[in-house]
C-alpha atoms as an extended CHARMM CRD file, in Angstrom:
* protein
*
        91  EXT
         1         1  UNK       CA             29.6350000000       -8.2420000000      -30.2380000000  PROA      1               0.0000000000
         2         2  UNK       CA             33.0170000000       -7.1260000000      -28.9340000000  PROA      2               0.0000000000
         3         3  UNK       CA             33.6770000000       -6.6570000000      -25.5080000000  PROA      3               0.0000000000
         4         4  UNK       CA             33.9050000000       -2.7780000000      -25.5660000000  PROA      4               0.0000000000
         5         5  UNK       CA             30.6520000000       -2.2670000000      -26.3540000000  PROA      5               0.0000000000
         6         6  UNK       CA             29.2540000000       -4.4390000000      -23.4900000000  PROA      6               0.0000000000
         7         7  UNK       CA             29.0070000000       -2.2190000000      -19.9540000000  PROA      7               0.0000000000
         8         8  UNK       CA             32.0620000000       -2.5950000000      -18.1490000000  PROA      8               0.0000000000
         9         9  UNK       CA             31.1000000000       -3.4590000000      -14.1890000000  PROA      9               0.0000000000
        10        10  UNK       CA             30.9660000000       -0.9010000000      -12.1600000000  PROA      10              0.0000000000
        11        11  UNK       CA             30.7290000000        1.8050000000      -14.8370000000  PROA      11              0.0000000000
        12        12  UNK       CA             28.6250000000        4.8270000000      -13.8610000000  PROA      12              0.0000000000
        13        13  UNK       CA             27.3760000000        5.8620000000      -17.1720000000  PROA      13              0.0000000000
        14        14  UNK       CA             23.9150000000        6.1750000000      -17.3960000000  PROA      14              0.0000000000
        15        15  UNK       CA             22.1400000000        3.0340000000      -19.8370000000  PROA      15              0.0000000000
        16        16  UNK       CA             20.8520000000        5.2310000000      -22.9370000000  PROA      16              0.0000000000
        17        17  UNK       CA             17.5870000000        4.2020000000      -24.3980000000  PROA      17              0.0000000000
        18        18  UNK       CA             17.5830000000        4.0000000000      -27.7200000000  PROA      18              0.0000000000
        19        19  UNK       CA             13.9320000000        4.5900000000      -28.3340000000  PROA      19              0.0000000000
        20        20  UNK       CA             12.8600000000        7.7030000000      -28.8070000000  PROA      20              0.0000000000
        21        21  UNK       CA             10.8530000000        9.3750000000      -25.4400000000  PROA      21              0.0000000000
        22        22  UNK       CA              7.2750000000       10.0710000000      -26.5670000000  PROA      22              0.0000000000
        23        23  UNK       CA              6.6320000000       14.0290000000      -26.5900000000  PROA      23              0.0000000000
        24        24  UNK       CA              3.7190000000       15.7890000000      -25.4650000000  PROA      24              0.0000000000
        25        25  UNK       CA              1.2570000000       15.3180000000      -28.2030000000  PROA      25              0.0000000000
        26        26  UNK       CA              1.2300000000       12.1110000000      -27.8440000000  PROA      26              0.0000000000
        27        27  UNK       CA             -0.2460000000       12.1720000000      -24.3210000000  PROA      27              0.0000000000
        28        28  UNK       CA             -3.8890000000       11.9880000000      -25.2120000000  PROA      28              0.0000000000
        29        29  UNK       CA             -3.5130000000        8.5770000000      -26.5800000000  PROA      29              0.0000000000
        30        30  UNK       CA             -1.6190000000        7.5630000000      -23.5420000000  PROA      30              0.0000000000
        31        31  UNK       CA             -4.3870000000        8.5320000000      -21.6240000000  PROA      31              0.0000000000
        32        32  UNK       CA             -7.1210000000        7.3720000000      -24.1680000000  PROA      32              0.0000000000
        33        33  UNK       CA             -5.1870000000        3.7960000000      -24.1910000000  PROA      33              0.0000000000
        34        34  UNK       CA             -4.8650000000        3.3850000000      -20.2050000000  PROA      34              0.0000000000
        35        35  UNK       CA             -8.8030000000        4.1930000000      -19.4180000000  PROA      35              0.0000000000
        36        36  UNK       CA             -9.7890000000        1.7140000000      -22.6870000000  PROA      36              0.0000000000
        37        37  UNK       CA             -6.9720000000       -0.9060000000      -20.6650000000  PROA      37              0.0000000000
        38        38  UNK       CA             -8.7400000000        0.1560000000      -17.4560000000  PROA      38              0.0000000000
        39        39  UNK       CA            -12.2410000000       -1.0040000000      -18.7410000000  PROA      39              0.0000000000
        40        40  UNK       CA            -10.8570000000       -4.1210000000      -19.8860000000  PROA      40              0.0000000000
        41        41  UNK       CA             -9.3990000000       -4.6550000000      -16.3450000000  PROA      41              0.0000000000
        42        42  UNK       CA            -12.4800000000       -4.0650000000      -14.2930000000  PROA      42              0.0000000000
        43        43  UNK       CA            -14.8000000000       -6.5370000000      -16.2950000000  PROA      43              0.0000000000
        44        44  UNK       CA            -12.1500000000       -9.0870000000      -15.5250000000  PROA      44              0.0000000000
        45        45  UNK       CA            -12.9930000000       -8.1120000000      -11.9780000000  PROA      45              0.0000000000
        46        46  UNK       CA            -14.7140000000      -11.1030000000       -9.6980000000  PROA      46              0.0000000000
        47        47  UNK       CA            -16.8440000000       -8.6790000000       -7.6910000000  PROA      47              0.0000000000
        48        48  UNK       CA            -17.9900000000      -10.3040000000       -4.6870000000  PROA      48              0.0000000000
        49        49  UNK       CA            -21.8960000000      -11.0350000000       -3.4480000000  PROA      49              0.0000000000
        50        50  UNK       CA            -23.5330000000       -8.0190000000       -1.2830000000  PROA      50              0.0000000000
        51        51  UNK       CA            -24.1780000000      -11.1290000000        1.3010000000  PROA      51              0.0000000000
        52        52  UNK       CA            -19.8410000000      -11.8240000000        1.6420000000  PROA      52              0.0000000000
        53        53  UNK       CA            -19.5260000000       -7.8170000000        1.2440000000  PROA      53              0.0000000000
        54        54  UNK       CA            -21.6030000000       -7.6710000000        4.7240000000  PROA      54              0.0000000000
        55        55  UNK       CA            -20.0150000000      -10.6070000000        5.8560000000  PROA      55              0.0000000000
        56        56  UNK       CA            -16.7210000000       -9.1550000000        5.4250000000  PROA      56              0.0000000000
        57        57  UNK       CA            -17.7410000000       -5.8440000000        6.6680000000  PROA      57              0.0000000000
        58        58  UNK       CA            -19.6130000000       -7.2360000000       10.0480000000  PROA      58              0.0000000000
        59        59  UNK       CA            -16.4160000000       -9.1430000000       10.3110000000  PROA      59              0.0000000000
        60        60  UNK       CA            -14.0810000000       -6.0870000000       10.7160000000  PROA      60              0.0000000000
        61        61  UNK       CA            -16.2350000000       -3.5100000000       12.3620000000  PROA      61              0.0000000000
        62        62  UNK       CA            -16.4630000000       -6.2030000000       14.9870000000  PROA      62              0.0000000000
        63        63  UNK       CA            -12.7880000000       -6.8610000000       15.1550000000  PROA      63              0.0000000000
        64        64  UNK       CA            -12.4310000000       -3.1410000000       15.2220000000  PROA      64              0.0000000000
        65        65  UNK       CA            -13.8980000000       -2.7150000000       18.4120000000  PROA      65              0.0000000000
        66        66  UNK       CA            -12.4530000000       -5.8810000000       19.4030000000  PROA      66              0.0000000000
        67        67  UNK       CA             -8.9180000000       -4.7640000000       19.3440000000  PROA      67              0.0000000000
        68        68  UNK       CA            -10.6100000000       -1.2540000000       21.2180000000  PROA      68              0.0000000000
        69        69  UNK       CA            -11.3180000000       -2.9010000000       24.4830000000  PROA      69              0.0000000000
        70        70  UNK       CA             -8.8990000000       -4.8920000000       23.8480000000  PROA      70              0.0000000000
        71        71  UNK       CA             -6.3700000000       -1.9050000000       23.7340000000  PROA      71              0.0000000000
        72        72  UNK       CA             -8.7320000000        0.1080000000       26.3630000000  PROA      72              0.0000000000
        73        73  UNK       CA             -7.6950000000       -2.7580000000       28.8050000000  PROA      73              0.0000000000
        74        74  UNK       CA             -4.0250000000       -2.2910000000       28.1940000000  PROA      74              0.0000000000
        75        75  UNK       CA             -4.1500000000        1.2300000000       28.6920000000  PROA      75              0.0000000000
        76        76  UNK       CA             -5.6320000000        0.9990000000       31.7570000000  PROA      76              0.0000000000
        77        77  UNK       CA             -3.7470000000       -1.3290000000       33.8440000000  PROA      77              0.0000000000
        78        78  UNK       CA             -0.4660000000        0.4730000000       32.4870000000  PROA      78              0.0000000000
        79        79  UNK       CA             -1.9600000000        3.7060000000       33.6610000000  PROA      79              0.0000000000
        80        80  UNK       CA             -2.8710000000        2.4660000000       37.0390000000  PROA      80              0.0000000000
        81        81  UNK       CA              0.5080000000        0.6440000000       36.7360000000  PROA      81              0.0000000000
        82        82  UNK       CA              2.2720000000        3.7580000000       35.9020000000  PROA      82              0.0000000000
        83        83  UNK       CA              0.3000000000        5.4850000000       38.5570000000  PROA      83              0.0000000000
        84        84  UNK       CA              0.9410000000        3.5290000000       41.3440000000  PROA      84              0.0000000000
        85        85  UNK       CA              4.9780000000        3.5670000000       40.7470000000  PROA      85              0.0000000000
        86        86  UNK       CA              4.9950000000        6.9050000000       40.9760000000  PROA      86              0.0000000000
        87        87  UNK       CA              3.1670000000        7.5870000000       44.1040000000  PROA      87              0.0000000000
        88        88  UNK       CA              5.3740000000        4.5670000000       45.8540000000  PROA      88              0.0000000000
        89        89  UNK       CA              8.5100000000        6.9740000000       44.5370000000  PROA      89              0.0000000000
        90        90  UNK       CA              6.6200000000       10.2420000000       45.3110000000  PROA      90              0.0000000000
        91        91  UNK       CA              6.9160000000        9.4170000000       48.8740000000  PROA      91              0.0000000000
């Protein structure tokens, strides 16, 4: 292999495949071959127990409303906050 075939650095030409693209009747086994690899995917799948899928669940709807108040709070002393500046200003 000669160096003038090799890329030269910081050439802008475009790499060329030299495969050829697949064309549009072949798109039906592409699709046939990536639902059959699909299949084959999800029965590797560890699903998990419906007792650690309510677990899980309890888990965040609690720290949903959690992070509510938690927020709630915030708001409101930065309103009154907020509030109260401007009034002492307003004056």
């Amino acid at each position: 292999m000669d160096k003038e075939s090799l890329p030269q650095k910081g050439s802008r030409e475009p790499q060329r495949s030299t495969e050829p693209k697949p064309g549009i009747a072949s798109w039906p086994g592409r699709i046939k071959d990536y639902f059959a690899e699909l299949q084959t995917e999800m029965r590797r799948v560890t699903w998990p127990s419906w007792k650690q899928v309510r677990a899980t669940t309890t888990v965040v709807i609690v720290a949903v409303f959690a992070f509510a108040a938690y927020f709630r709070a915030v708001d409101f002393v930065v309103e009154r906050g907020v509030a109260k500046v401007f009034t002492t200003f307003a004056k």
